[in-house]
C-alpha positions as CSV (number, residue, x, y, z in Angstrom):
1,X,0.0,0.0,0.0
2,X,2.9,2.3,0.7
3,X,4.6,1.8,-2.5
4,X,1.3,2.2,-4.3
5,X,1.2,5.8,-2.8
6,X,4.8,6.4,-3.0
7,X,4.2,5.2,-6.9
8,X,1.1,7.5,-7.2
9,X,2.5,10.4,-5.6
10,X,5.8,10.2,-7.9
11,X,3.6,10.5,-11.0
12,X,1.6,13.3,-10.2
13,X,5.3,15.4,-9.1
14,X,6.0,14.2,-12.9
15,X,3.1,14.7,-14.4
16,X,3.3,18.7,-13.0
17,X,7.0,19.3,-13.8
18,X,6.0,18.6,-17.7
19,X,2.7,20.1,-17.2
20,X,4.5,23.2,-15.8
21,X,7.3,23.3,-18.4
22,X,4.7,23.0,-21.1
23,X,3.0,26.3,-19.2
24,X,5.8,28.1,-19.2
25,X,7.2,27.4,-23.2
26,X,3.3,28.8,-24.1
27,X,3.7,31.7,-21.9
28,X,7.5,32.3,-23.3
29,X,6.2,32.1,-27.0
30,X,3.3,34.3,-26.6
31,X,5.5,36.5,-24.8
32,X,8.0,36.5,-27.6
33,X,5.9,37.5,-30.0
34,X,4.6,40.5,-27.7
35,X,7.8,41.8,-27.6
36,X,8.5,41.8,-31.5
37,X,5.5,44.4,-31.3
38,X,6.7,47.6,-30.1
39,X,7.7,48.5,-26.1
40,X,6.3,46.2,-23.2
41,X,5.1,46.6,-19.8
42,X,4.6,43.6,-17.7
43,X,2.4,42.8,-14.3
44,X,2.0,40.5,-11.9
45,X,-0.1,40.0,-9.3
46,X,-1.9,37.0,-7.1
47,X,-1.0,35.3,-4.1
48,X,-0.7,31.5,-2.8
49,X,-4.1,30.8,-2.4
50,X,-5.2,33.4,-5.0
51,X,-5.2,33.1,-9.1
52,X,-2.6,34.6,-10.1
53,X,-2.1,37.3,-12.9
54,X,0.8,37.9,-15.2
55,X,-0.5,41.1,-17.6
56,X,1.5,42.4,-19.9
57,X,0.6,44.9,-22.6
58,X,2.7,46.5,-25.8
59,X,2.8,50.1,-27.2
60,X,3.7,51.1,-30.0
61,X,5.2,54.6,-31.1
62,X,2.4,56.2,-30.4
63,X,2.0,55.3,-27.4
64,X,-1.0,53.3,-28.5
65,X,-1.9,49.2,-27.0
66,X,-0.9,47.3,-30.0
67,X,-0.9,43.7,-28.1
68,X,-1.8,42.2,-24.9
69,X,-1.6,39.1,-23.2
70,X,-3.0,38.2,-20.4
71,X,-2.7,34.6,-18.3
72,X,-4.6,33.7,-15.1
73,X,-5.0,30.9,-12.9
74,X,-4.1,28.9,-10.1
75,X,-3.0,25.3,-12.2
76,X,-1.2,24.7,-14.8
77,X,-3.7,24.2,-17.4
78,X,-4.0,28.1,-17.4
79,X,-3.1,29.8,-21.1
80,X,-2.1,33.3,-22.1
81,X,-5.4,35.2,-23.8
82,X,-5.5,38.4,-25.3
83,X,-7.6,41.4,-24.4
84,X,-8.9,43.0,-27.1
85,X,-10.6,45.9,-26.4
86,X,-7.5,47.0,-25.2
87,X,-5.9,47.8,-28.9
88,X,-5.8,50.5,-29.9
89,X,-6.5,52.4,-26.3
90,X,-3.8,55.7,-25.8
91,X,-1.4,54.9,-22.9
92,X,-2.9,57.6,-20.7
93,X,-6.4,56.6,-21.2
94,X,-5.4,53.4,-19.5
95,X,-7.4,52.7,-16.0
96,X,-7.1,49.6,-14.4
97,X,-10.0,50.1,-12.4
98,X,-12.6,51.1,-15.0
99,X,-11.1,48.1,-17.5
100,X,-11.3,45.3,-14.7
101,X,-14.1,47.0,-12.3
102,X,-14.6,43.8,-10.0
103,X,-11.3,42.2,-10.4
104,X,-8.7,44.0,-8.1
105,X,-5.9,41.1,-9.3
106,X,-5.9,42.3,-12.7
107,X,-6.3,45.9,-12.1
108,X,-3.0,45.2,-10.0
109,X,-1.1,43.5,-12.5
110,X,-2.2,46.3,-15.4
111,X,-1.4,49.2,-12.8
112,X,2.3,47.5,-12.7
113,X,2.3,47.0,-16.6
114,X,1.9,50.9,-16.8
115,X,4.7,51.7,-14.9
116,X,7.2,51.0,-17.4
117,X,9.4,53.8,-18.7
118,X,8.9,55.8,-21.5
């Protein structure tokens, strides 16, 4: 019985190492291609028991949202999305709490994102 759960609980540390790796090379080639898209600003936000929030949007020389992505999620079955009512948006018409009124996680992580450097 002990080797059963020793067996069990060898898989499933297994089975998340590849499942996280496989998270992470999404994230990296969405992020990739953000960055080939003008000037970004990135966010995080989220806690241990929380979802957590990775935001990151790209300008381009107008100062305009050309790109965003935007992942979420406690597991590792969570996938970088886009928001697209975001393109196109000036930089200083930018509010995180009028974009995401009931979410405080990602109105954190876009706050951040907009504190890049010109």
């Amino acid at each position: 019985m002990v080797s059963a759960l020793i067996t069990v609980a060898a898989i499933a540390w297994l089975s998340q190492l590849a499942l996280g790796g496989w998270q992470i090379r999404q994230f990296n080639q969405a992020f990739d291609a953000l960055c080939q898209r003008g000037r970004v600003g990135v966010g995080r936000s989220g806690g241990r028991f929380k979802p957590r929030v990775v935001l990151a949007v790209a300008f381009d020389k107008q100062d305009c949202v050309c790109d965003t992505l935007l992942m979420r999620g406690i597991t590792v079955f969570a996938r970088p999305a886009k928001i697209n009512h975001l393109i196109g948006v000036k930089r200083e018409e930018l509010e995180p709490d009028v974009i995401f009124p009931h979410d405080p996680a990602c109105q954190n992580a876009l706050s951040l994102a907009l504190k890049m450097k010109h």
